[in-house]
C-alpha positions in Angstrom: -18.8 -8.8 13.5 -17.3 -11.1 16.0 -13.7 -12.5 15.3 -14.0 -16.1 15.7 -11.7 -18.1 18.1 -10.2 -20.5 15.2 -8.9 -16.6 13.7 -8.1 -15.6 16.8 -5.9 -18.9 18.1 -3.9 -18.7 14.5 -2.6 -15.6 15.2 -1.4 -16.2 18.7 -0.2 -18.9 17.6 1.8 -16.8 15.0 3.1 -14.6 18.2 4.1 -17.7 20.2 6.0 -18.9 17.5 7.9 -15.5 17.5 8.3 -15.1 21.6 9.4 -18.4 22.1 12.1 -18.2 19.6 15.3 -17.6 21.6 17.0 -16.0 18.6 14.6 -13.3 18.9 16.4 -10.5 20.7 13.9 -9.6 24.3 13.3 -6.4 23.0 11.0 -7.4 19.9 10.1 -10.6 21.8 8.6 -8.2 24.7 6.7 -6.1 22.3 5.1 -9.0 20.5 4.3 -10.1 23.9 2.6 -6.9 24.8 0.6 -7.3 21.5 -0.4 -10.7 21.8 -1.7 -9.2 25.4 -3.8 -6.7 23.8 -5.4 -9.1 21.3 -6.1 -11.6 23.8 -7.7 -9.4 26.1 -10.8 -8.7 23.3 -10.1 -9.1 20.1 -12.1 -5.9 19.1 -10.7 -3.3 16.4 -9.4 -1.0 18.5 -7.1 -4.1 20.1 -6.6 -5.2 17.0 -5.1 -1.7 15.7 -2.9 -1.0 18.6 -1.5 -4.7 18.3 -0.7 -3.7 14.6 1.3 -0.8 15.7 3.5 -2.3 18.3 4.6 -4.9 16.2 5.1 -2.3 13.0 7.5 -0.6 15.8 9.6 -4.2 15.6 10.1 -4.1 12.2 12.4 -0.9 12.5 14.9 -2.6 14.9 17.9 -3.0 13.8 18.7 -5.8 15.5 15.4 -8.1 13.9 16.8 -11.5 12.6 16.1 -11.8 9.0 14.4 -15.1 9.8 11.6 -12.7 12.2 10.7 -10.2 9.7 8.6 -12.4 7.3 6.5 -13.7 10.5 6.1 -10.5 11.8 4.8 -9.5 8.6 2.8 -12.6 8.4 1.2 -11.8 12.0 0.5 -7.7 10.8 -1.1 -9.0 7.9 -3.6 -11.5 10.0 -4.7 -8.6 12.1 -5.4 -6.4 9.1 -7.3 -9.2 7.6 -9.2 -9.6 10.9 -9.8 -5.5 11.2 -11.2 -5.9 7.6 -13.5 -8.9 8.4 -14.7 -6.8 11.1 -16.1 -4.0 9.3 
């Protein structure tokens, strides 16, 4: 099954939200950057997976913002949903 490009634009929209956020130490902003990369370049499971794990990584800094965990959380759980919907 094919993701669909409404799906797919909500949660890059998610990402921007977080990589735009100044608040957001680089670090984490970087790695959500190189997920949203990996989603946008197909948005197959295999993407979708290894976009999962880089921003599960984030969630074990230290330095996260309490404000970025719940959107990070929010963005995992998207691509999880999407992996599922593949399947």
């Amino acid at each position: 099954m094919v993701i669909s490009k409404q799906d797919m634009d909500g949660v890059i929209y998610l990402m921007d939200n977080v990589i735009n956020d100044n608040g957001v130490p680089r670090n984490i902003r970087k790695s959500v950057s190189d997920a949203k990369e990996v989603v946008s370049k197909e948005g197959n499971e295999v993407n979708l997976t290894s976009a999962t794990y880089l921003l599960d990584e984030c969630l074990n800094d230290i330095n996260m913002p309490m404000h970025t965990r719940p959107e990070i959380m929010e963005i995992i759980s998207e691509l999880e949903r999407l992996k599922e919907e593949m399947k």
